[in-house]
C-alpha positions in Angstrom: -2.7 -44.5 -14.2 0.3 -43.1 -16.5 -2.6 -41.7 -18.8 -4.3 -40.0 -15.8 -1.1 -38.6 -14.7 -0.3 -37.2 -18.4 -3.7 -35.9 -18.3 -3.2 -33.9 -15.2 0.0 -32.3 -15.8 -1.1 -30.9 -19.0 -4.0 -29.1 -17.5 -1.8 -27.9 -15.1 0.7 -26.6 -17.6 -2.6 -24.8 -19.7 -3.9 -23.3 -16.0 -0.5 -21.8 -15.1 0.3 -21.1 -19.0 -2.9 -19.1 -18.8 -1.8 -17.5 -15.6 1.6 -16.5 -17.1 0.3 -14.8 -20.3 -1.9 -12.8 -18.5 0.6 -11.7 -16.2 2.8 -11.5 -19.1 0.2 -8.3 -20.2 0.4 -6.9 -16.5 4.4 -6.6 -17.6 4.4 -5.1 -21.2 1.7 -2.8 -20.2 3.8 -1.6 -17.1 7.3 -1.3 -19.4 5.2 1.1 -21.8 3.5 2.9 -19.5 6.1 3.2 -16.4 9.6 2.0 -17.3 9.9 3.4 -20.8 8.9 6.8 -20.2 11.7 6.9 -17.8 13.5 7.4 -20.8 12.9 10.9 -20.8 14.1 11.8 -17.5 17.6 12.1 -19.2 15.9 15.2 -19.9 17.1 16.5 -16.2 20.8 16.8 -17.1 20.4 18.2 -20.6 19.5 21.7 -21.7 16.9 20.7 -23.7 14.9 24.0 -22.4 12.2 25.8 -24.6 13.5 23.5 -27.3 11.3 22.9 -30.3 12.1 19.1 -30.7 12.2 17.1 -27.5 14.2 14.0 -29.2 16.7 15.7 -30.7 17.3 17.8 -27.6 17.4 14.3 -25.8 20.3 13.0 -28.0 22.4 16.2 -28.9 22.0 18.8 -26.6 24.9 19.5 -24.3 24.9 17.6 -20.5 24.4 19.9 -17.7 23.5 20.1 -14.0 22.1 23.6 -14.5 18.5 22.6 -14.0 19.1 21.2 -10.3 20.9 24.5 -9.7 17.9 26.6 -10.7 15.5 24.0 -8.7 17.9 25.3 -5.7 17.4 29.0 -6.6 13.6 29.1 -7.3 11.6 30.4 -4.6 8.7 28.9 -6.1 9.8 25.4 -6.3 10.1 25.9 -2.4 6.3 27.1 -1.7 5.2 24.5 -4.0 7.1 21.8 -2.1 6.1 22.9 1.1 2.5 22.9 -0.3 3.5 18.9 -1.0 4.7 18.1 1.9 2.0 19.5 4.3 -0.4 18.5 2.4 0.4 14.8 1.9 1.8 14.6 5.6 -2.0 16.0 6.7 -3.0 13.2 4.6 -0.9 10.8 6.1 -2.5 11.8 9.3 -6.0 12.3 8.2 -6.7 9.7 4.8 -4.2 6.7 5.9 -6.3 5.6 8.9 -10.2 6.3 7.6 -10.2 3.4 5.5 -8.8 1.3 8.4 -11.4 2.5 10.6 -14.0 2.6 8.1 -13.4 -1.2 7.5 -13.2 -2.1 10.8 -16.4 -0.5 11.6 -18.3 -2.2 8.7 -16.6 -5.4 10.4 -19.2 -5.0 13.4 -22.0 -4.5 11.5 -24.0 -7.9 12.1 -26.4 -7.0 9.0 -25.0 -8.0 5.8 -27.6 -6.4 3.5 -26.7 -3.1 5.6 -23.2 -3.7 5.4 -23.3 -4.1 1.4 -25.2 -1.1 1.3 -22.8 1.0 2.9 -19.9 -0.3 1.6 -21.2 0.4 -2.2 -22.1 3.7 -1.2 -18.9 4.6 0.1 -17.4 2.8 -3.3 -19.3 4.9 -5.4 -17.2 8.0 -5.3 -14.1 5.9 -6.0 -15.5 5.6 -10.0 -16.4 9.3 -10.3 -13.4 10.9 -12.1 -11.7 14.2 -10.2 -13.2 16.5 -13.1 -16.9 15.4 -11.9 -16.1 15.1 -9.0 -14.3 18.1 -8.5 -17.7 20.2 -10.2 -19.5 18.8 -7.7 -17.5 19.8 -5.3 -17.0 23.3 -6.6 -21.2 23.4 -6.7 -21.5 22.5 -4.0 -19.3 24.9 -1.8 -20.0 27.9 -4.1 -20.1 31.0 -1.8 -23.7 32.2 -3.5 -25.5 28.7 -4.6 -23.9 26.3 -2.9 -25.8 23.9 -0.2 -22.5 24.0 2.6 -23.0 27.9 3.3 -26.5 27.4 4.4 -25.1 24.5 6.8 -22.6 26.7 8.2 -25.3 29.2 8.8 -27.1 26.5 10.8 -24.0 26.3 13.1 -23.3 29.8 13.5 -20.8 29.7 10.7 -21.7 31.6 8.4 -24.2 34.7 7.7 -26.3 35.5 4.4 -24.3 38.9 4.5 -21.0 37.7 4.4 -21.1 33.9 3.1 -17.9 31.9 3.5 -15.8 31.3 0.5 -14.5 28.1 0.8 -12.6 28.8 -2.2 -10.1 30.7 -0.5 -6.3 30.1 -0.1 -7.1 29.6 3.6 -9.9 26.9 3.6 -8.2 24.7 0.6 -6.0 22.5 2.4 -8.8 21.0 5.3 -11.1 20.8 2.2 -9.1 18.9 0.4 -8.5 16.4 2.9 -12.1 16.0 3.6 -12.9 15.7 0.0 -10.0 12.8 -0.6 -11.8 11.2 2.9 -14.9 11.1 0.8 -13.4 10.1 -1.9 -11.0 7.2 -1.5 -12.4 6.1 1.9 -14.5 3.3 0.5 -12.4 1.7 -1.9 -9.4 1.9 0.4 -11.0 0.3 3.1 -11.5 -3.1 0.6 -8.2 -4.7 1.3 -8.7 -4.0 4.9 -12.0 -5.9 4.5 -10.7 -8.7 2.7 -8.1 -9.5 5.6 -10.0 -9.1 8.2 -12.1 -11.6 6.1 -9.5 -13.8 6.7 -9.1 -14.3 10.4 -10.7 -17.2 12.2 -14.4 -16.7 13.9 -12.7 -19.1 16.1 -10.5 -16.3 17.5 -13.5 -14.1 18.0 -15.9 -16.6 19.9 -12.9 -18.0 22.1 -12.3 -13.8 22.5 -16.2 -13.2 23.4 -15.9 -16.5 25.9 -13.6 -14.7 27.7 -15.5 -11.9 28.2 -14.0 -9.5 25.5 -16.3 -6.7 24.3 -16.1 -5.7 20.7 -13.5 -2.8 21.5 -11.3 -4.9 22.9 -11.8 -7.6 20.1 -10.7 -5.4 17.7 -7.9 -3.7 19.8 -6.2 -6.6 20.6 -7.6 -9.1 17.6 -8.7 -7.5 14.6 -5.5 -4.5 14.6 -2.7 -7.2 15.2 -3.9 -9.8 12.8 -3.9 -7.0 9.9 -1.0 -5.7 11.1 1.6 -7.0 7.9 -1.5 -5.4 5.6 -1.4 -1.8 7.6 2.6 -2.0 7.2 2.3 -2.5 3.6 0.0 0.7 3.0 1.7 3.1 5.9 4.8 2.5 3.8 3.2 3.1 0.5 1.6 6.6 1.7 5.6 7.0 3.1 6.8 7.1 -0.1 4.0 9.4 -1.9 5.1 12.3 0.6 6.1 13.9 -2.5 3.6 12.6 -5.0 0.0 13.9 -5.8 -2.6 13.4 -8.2 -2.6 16.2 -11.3 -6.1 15.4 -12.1 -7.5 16.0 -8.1 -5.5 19.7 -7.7 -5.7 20.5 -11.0 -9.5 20.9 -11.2 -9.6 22.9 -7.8 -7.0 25.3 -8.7 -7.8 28.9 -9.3 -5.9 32.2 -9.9 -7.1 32.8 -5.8 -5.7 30.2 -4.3 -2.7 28.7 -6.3 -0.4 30.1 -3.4 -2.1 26.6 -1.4 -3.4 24.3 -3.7 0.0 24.2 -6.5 1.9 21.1 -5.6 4.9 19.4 -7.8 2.3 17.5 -10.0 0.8 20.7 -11.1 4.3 22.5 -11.0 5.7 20.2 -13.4 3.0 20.2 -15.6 2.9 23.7 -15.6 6.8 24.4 -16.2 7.1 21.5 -18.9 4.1 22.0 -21.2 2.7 26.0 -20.4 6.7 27.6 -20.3 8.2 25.0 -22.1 10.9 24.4 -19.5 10.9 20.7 -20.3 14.8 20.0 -18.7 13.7 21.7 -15.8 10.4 20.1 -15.3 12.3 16.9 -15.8 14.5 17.6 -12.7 11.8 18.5 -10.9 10.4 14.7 -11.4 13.7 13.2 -11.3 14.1 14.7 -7.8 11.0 13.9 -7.1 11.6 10.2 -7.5 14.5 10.1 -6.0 13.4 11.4 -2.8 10.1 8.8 -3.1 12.6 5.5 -3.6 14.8 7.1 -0.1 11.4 7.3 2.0 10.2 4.0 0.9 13.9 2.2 1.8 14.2 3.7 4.5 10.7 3.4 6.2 11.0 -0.6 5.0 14.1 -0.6 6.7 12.9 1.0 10.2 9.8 -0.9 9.8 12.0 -4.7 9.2 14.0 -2.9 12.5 11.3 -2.1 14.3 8.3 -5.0 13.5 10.0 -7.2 11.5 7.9 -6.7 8.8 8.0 -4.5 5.6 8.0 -4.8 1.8 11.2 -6.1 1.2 
């Protein structure tokens, strides 16, 4: 019995030994590639500006606030945050709940070959990276050989003699929420999946004994049983207000329609590596997180208010 016993608790030290090491990676990768290039964010109250070595500039250059004063001045940074906002608030609106109601309409679908089907279709344009994508996209809506103008002709739209550019300032923002729809819809809609997964066909059949329809199944059921899940994402889109991905603007951006599609990402790229501006590209960021960390605390804390429930 002692032998067994001995036996046992070594395999359970290799499982979770096994367990930590590879967890152990998860950590070093993230202090390389998250925590230590906060390093350079000391950047924001030096004037290391136009400077020709970035280190040095870091370690000797004199300490100043002057690059949050010229945030405050620029009436650029202003448009561009605007562009941030609305667009990742129209997001919030638009892109948080598809996956939701994606996944809870592949819940109803009784056919699981269909409902694999779907679901890797919609998955597919998750592995696509935003420069493919994003030619596709550009092909697609071109005003002269794309195949959307002739669909907007179909409607009434659109005419052969004066084709829609859907390039334009004016039509960037609703196309690149439908484009992020397409694109994320499937692979955010996974965890969803998985925890409606988890509730009890029991639930459902005592439900559909007493005469509950589907709607009202997943109303009163399905919503409130994945309710800690939809917390957890509505307050991680909270705190990306003011975050975007470079690679997804970048590749749409034109000379035309940089007065809508420039966003911080792109800014800061922009003001760091094209002018050189690297302490006040730095700011930019620092403010940037700053502002993410205060909508993240204080949606957990209305949310632990409000529901109970939240991240921490």
């Amino acid at each position: 019995m002692e032998g067994k016993r001995e036996e046992n608790k070594v395999k359970f030290n290799v499982r979770h030994g096994q367990l930590a090491g590879m967890a152990g990676l998860s950590v070093i990768c993230l202090f390389f590639f998250s925590y230590l290039p906060m390093f350079g964010l000391i950047l924001a109250v030096k004037d290391g500006n136009k400077s020709l070595n970035i280190l040095q500039a870091m370690l000797q250059s004199e300490w100043t606030l002057q690059n949050f004063v010229d945030l405050v001045v620029d009436e650029r940074f202003w448009s561009v945050l605007w562009n941030t906002v609305g667009l990742n608030l129209l997001s919030l609106l638009f892109n948080f709940p598809a996956p939701l109601i994606f996944a809870l309409l592949i819940n109803e679908v009784r056919s699981k070959h269909v409902r694999k089907a779907v679901q890797t279709v919609a998955n597919f344009p998750h592995f696509i990276s935003w420069v493919i994508f994003g030619g596709i996209v550009l092909a697609l809506t071109d005003m002269t050989t794309g195949v959307i103008n002739p669909v907007l002709e179909a409607f009434g739209l659109s005419s052969p003699e004066n084709p829609i550019d859907l390039n334009m300032p004016q039509y960037f923002w609703a196309k690149m929420i439908i484009v992020t729809v397409i694109k994320n819809i499937g692979w955010g809609s996974i965890i969803y999946t998985a925890a409606i997964a988890g509730i009890s066909p029991e639930i459902y059949d005592a439900a559909a004994i007493d005469g509950a329809g589907r709607w009202t199944r997943a109303v009163r059921i399905t919503i409130p049983m994945i309710a800690p899940t939809i917390t957890i994402f509505l307050l991680l889109n909270i705190s990306r207000i003011l975050g975007n991905s470079f690679e997804q603007f970048y590749v749409f951006q034109n000379s035309a329609n940089l007065s809508k599609s420039e966003v911080l990402a792109t800014y800061i790229y922009s003001t760091g590596f094209t002018y050189r501006n690297y302490s006040t590209a730095a700011a930019m960021s620092f403010f940037e997180g700053v502002i993410s960390v205060a909508l993240l605390s204080m949606g957990n804390f209305i949310s632990n208010r409000l529901t109970g429930r939240g991240l921490f």
